[in-house]
N, C-alpha and C positions, 0 to 999 in steps of 0.2 A: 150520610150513610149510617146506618145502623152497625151495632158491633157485631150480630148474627150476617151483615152481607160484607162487612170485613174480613171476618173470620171463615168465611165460608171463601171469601177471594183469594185468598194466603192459602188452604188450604189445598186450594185445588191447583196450585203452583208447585207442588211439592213434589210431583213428576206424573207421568200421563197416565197413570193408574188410578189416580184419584177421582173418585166420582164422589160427588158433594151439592145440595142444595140449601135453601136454610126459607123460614119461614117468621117473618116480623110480625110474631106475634104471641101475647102473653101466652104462657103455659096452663094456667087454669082458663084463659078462653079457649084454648085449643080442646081441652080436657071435656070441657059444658058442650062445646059443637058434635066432637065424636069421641065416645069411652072409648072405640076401637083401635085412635089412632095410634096408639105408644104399643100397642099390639103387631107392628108392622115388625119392629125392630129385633136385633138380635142381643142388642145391650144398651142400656140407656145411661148415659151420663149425667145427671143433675148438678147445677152450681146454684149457688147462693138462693136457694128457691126458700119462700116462706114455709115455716109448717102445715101454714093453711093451704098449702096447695102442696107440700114435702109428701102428707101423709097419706090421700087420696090416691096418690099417684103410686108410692108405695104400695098401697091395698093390689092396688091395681096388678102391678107388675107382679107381686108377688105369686094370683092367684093365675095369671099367666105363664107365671113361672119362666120369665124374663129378668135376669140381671140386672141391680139398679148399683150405679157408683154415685156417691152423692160426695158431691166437694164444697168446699169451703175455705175460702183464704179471706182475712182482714188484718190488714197491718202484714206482722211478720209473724203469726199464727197464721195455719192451716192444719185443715183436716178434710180427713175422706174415711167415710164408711162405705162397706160392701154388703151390698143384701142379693143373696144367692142362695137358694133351697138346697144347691148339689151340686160339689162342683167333682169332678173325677180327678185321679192324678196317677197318668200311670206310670210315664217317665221322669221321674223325679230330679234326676243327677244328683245322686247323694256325694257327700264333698271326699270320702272312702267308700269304695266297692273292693271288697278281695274277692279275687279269682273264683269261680266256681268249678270243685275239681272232684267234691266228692270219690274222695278217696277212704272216707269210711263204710260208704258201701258202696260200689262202681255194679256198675248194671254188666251185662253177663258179655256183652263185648269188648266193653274198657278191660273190663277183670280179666277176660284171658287176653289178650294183650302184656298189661302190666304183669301178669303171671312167666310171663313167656322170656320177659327179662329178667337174667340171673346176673343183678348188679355185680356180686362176689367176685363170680368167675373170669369176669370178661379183663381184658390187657388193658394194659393204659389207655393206646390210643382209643380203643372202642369204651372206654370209661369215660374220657374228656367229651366226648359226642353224646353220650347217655341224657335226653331232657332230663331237668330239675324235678317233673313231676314224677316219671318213672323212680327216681332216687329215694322221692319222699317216701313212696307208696311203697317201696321195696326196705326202708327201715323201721316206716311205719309200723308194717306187718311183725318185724323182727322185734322191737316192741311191744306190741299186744301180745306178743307169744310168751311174753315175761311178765305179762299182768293180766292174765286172765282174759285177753279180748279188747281189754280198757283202752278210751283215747288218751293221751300225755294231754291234764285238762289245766292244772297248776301251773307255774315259771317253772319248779322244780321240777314238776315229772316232762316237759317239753323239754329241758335243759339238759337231762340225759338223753334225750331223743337228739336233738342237738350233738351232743357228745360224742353219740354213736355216728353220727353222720361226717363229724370231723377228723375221727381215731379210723374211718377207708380208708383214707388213698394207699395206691400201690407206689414203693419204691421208684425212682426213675434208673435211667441206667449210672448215677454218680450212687444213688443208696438214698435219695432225699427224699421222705413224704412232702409233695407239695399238694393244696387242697387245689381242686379246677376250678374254675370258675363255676359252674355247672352244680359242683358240688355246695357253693357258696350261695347258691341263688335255692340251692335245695335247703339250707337252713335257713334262711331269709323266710322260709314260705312255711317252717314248722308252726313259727305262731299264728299266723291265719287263714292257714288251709288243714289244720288238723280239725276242727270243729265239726262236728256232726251236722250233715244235714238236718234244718228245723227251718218252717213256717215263721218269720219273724212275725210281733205281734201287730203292725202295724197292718201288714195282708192278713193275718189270722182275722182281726175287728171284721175285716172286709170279708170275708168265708163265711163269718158266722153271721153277717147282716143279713134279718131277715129277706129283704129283694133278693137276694142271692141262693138261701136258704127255698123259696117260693118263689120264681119268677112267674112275671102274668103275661096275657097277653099285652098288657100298657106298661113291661117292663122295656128298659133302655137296651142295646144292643151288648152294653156292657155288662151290667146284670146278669145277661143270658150268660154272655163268656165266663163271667165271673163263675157261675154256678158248673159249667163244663171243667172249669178248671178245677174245682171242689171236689168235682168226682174224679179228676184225672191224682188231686192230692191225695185222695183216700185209699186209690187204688194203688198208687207209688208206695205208701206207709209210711205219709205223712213230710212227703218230699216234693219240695215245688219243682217246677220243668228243670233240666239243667237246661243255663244259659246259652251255652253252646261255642262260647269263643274264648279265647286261651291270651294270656299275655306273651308279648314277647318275652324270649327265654333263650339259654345260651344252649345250643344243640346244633346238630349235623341238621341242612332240610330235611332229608326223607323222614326221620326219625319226629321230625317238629310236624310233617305235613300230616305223616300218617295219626299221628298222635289229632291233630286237630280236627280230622275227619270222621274221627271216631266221635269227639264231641259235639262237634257239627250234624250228625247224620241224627246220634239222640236229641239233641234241640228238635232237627226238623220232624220225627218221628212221634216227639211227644205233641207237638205243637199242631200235629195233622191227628191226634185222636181229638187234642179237643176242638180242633175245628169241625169235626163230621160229629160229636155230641150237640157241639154248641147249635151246629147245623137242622139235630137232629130236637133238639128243645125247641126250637125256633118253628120249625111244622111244628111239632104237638099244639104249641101255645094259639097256633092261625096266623102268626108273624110271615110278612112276604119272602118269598123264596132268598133275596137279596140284602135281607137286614144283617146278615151275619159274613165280615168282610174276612180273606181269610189274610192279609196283610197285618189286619189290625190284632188279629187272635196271635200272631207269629209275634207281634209287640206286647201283648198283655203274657204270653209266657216269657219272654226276654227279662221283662222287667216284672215279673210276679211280684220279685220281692218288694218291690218299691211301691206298691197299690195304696193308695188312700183315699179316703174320702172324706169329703171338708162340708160341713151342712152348717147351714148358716140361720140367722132369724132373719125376722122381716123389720124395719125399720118404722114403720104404724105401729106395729105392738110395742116395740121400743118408746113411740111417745106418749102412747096411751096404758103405758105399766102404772098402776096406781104407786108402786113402789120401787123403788131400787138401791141396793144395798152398797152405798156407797163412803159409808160410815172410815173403814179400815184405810180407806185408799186417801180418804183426805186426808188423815192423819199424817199420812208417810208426807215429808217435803219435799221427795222427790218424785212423788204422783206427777202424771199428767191429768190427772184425772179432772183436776178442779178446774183446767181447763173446756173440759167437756161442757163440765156443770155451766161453763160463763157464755160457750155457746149456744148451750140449749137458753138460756137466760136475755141471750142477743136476739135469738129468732123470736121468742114470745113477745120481746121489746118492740121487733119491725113489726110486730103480727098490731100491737097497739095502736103503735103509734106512727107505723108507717115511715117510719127515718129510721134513720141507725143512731146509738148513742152518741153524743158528740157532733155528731156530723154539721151541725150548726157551732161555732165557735162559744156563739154568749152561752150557748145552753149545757155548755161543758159538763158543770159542778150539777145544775140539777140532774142533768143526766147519768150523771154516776150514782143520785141517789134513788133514782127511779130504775136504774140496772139494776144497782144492790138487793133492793125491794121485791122486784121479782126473783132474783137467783135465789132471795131468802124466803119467798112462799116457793118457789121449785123445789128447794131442799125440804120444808114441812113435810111438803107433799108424799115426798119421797121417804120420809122418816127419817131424816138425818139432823142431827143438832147442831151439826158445824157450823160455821158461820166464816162465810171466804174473807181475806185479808183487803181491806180498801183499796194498799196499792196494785193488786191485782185487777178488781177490777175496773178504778182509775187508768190504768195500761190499756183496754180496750175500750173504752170511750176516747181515748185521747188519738185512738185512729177513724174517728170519727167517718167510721165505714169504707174508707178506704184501704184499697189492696197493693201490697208492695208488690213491683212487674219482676222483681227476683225470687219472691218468695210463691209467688203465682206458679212462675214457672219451676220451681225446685217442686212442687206439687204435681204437677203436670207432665214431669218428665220422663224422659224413659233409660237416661244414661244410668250404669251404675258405677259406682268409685270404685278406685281400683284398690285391690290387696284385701279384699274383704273377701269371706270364705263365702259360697251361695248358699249355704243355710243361712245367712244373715245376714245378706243384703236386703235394702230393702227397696218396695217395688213399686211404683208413682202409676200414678190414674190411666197414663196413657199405656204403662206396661200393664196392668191390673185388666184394661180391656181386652189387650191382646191373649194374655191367658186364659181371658176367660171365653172370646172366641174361639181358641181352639180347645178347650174346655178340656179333653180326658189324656192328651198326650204330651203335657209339659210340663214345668217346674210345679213343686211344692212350694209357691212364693206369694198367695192368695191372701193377706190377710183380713180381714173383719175389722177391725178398726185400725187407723194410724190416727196419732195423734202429734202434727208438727210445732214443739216448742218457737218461742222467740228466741233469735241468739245465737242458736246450735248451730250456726255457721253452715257447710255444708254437711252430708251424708255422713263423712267420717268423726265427728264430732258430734258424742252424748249421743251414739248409737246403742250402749246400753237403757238410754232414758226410751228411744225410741219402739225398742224391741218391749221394753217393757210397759209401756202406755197401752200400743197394738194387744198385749196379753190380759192387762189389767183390763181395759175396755172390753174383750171380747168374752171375758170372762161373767162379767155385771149381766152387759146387756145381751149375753145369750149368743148360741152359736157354737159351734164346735172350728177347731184347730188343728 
């Protein structure tokens, strides 16, 4: 049995949902029969493929504008690049989100609301009930009326703001100021809910991209939202939707419910103009009545602020660059980079001579001088003077093309270690596909290149080497992050 009807057998054991076939047979003859066929798919995985069929195939997908994950594991080295033209991100889950409360300028219902409660005046008991935001917003004010309008933007001018919020409490009936709870969650929230609404610049990038700027008719659904939402920020002054949901917080219900209705009601009111613009660009353009969903527009204002977009290069151009500036990075000894360089050196090796280095025992030593040989015309090529360290690449001739079934799978997988924050986890071929099938409404965890050292044990160990390979790679050979 072949390893494509193994692997296709195991696969389809993995519960009844799996649907799976597999096809015995070379991928450049697949390729010579039909250009169309890799055009079925909605993300193609590539492993251990030669250049001479890596690079075609790349073109390929590229101009179809299909996903390509290309892997590679030999010994206890792996790597995986991602070649993606666009990829979307609109729910990111950033590892802090503070509250959205917009208490520097509250839109004309919130404000008379907050207006309405006279923190000062009220007895104890209706004190201890008072939500933390109404508190903020009511010392806030008291505040700015001593500084010209101005938000507390230092520690120092928050820390009076602070001060003021802990020098209320009213007396009890023994004569003790005690502070409430309530009152306590109301200084908690001075340092980051006093901040002025602003367009972070992460969604600003995203505003001022041109698709957004001019959608066409061949623009993406998102696009279109994108650019509704640019006129919904223009028209705010410069203020993304409010989110519309509130933390819990220590307060009486009606006082928590009515409070959260008000910001609920402006979510849903901002998020239904740019549904009927977005709706409304979508006819101008000749887009069909139902390309503009309004589910998904209620999520692209939720998470405005999280918007990104990650464009990547193609991986043909990558090995037909006459040049690559890879000078600085070999220098560093803690590059992964040289790495790179031994692969790209392995694949022009099979492309010759049709084996991997080593892979014959007697031919050990020559083989490491006939690796060296090309890594050292690769580097010419490239314009680089360095010249890689022997025992380097002695180590990957010495796995004489074989693949460790540990390190295979630590490539492949999709667990992530625990106690690691999500901006820095990192994210293996079979999580890389899932992202990217669902393409515009999950994680920021997309990268461009990984590069897996020998040794690093699992995930949690020389996670900074990792994080840093991924950057340095994606940096060279192109692509944005």
């Amino acid at each position: 049995m072949s390893r494509a009807q193994v692997a296709t057998q195991s696969l389809l054991e993995l519960n009844p949902d799996v649907r799976g076939d597999y096809i015995d047979e070379l991928p450049e003859h697949v390729m010579s029969h039909s250009q169309d066929f890799f055009s079925n798919f909605s993300v193609v995985i590539a492993t251990a493929l030669p250049e001479k069929v890596l690079v075609p195939l790349s073109r390929h997908l590229w101009e179809a504008n299909i996903p390509l994950l290309v892997c590679r594991s030999i010994g206890f080295l792996g790597y995986m690049r991602l070649q993606v033209k666009e990829h979307i991100v609109i729910e990111a889950h950033p590892d802090n989100e503070n509250p959205d409360l917009r208490l520097d300028k509250p839109w004309p219902a919130l404000k008379e609301h907050l207006d309405s409660i006279n923190v000062a005046t009220l007895d104890r008991k209706a004190r201890s009930h008072v939500p933390p935001v109404v508190i903020l917003y009511y010392y806030l004010n008291k505040y700015r009326e001593f500084h010209e309008g101005a938000l507390p933007r230092t520690r120092a001018e928050k820390d009076v703001l602070r001060k003021m919020i802990r020098d209320s409490p009213v007396p009890d009936e023994n004569g003790l100021k005690v502070l409430d709870e309530n009152f306590e969650e109301a200084v908690r929230y001075v340092n980051t809910c006093c901040e002025p609404a602003r367009v972070p610049g992460n969604t600003r990038t995203v505003l001022e991209d041109e698709r957004c700027a001019n959608p066409t008719q061949r623009s993406t659904p998102f696009w279109v939202m994108c650019a509704a939402l640019r006129e919904l920020v223009e028209e705010e002054g410069g203020a993304l939707p409010v989110r519309g949901s509130l933390p819990d917080m220590a307060a009486d219900t009606d006082s928590y419910v009515t409070l959260q209705r008000l910001y609920h009601a402006r979510a849903q009111s901002q998020a239904e103009r740019v549904y009927r613009r977005a709706a409304q660009i979508a006819r101008d353009l000749g887009m069909p009545q139902d390309v503009i969903s309004e589910s998904e527009v209620k999520l692209l204002c939720k998470h405005a602020s999280e918007l990104h977009v990650i464009r990547g290069s193609c991986v043909a151009d990558e090995y037909q660059r006459a040049s690559l500036d890879l000078s600085s990075y070999l220098e560093d000894p803690d590059s992964l980079m040289f790495y790179y360089v031994i692969l790209r050196g392995l694949e022009r090796f099979v492309g010759e001579f049709n084996a991997y280095p080593g892979q014959f025992d007697d031919q050990v030593e020559p083989d490491v001088l006939k690796l060296k040989g090309i890594i050292n015309r690769l580097l010419s090529e490239w314009g680089c003077s360095q010249v890689l360290r022997d025992e380097r690449v002695h180590e990957v001739c010495r796995y004489g093309g074989r693949r460790a079934a540990l390190r295979v799978g630590c490539v492949g997988r999709v667990r992530r270690p625990r106690g690691h924050q999500a901006g820095h986890q990192p994210v293996q071929a079979a999580e890389q596909r899932v992202l990217l099938r669902r393409h515009h409404v999950k994680f920021r965890h997309v990268l461009p290149v990984t590069i897996r050292p020998p040794g690093d044990g699992w995930w949690d160990s020389k996670l900074a080497y990792f994080r840093s390979g991924a950057w340095e790679a994606q940096q060279i050979l192109g692509g944005a992050y």
